[in-house]
N, C-alpha and C positions, 0 to 999 in steps of 0.2 A: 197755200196759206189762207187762211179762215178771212173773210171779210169783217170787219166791225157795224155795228149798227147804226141809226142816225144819231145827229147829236141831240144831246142832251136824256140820252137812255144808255145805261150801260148793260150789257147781255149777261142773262143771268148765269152764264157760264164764267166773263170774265167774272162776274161780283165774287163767285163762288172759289174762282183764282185766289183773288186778291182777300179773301175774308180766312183761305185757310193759312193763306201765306203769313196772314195778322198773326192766325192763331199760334201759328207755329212760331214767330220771334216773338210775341208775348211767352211760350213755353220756354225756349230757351232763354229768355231775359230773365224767365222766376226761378229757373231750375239750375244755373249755374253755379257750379260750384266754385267758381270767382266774384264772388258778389259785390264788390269793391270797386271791379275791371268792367264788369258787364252792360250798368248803365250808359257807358260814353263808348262804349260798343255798339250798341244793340239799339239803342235810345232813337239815334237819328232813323238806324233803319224804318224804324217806324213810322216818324215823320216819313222818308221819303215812299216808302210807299201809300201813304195819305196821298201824295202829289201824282203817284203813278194812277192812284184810283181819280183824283179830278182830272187829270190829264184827259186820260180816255173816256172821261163822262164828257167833256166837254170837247174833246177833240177825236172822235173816233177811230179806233184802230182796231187792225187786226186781233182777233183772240191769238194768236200766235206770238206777236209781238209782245202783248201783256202778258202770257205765260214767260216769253223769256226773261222778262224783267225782273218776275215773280219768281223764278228757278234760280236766278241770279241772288239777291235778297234771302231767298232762302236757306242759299248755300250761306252766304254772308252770315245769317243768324246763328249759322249750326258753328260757323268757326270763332263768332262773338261771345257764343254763352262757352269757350275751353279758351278764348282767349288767343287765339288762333294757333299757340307753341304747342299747347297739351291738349290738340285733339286727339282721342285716343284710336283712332287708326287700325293701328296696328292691334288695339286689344282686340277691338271688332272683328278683324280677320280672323286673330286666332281662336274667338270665341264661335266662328265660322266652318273653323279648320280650312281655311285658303291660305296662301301663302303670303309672306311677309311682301306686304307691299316696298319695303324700304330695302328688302333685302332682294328685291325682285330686279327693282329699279335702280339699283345702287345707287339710296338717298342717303344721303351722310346727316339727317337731321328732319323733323315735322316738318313734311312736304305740305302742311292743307293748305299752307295761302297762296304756292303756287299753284295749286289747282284751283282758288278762286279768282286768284289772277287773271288765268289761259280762261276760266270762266267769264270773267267779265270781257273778256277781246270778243270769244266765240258766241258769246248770248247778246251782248249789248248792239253788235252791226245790223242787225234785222229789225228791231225796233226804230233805229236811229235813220235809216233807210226808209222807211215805210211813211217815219213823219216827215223827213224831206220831202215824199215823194206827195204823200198827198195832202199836207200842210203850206209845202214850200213851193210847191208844182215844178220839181227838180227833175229831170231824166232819169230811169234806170242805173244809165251809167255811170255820170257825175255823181248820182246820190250814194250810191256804192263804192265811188271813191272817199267821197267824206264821210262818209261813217267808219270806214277804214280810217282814214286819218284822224277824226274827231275821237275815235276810243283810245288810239297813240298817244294825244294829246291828252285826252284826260287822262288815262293813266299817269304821266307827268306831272301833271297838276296834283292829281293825287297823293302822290307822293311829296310832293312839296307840302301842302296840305297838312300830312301826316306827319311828316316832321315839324312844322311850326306849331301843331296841337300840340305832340310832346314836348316840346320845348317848353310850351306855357301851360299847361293845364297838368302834364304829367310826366315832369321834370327829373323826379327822382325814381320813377317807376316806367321810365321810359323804354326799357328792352320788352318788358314786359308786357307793355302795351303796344308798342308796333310789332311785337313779333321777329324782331332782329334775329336773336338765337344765335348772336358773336358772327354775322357773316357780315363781313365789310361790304360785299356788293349786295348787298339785300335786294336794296331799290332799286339796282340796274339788274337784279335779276325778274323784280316783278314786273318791271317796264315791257323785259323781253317776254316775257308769258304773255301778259297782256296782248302782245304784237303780234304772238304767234297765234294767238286764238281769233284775232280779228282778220288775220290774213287766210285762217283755214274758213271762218265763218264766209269772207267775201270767196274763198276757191267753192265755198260748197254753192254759193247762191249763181259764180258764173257757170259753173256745172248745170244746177237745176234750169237755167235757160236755156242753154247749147241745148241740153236734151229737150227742152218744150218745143223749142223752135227747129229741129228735127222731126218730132212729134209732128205739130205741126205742116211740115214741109211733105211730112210722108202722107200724111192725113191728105192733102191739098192733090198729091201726083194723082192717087187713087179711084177719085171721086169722076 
């Protein structure tokens, strides 16, 4: 994982991150053929990456970290500006000629927000990790615990969130805007993506250690 620089400089690699990640939810913000839906979509992303870019100017991270943020967000834009029901997926595919994703997976419905779901589990633990660790001056192991638990939680929140915005802000256009698509477990199904991707994100990172510290261990007999 890429170091971050000192503070108060951001690298021009992240700047270049986060400027194209801009450009691209500005695109999908103008180009949406939901223009109605897409402001209260799309709107905050933008604020919140404003806060990902002072974050790491002021608090240094990893270039790795601010990509996943950035990949995260970005997914997020692509399924704000179709509104996340009518991404067209599947046209893509066949305009590919690859095979139906929905008929592959046997999806019964627009699978895209569970895939930015298991996105948000599996992208968000190495960032959240990384500012424990060197923000909070948290252990390896402990901090790899809460960022597993902390993406659970927000997830949760999230979804709470999401419901009380529809209730007040888009009351009558409410399917519409969270993405429901008539499934009663919506919510407890994004929760479980979320979970699964935070629990494959923490399986990949106790992975890349066991092997360092073998690395490591084998480095150390030879010498």
């Amino acid at each position: 994982m890429g170091d971050g620089s000192g503070a108060g400089a951001l690298p021009r690699l992240q700047l270049a991150i986060v400027a194209a990640t801009g450009i691209w939810t500005v695109y999908c913000l103008l180009t949406s053929p939901y223009p109605y839906y897409a402001p209260l979509q799309n709107g905050p992303t933008l604020a919140i990456l404003g806060g990902v870019a002072i974050w790491a100017w002021r608090r240094p991270q990893p270039t790795s970290a601010v990509a996943c943020l950035c990949a995260f967000l970005a997914l997020h834009a692509l399924g704000g500006k179709y509104i996340y029901s009518y991404v067209p997926y599947e046209r893509w595919a066949q305009d590919l000629a690859l095979p139906s994703p929905n008929r592959l997976l046997g999806l019964p419905r627009n699978s895209y927000d569970r895939l930015v779901h298991f996105a948000f589990g599996l992208l968000m633990v190495h960032p959240i990790r990384q500012a424990l660790m060197r923000q909070g001056g948290v252990g390896p192991r402990l901090s790899l615990y809460v960022a597993v638990e902390f993406v659970m939680a927000g997830s949760c929140l999230y979804e709470i969130f999401e419901w009380l915005l529809t209730v007040i802000v888009a009351t009558t256009d409410a399917d519409a805007y969270n993405g429901q698509q008539g499934d009663l477990w919506d919510s407890q199904k994004d929760m479980a993506c979320a979970s699964a991707g935070a629990i494959v994100a923490g399986a990949v990172i106790v992975a890349r250690r066991m092997a360092s510290k073998r690395a490591s261990t084998g480095s150390a007999r030879t010498d």
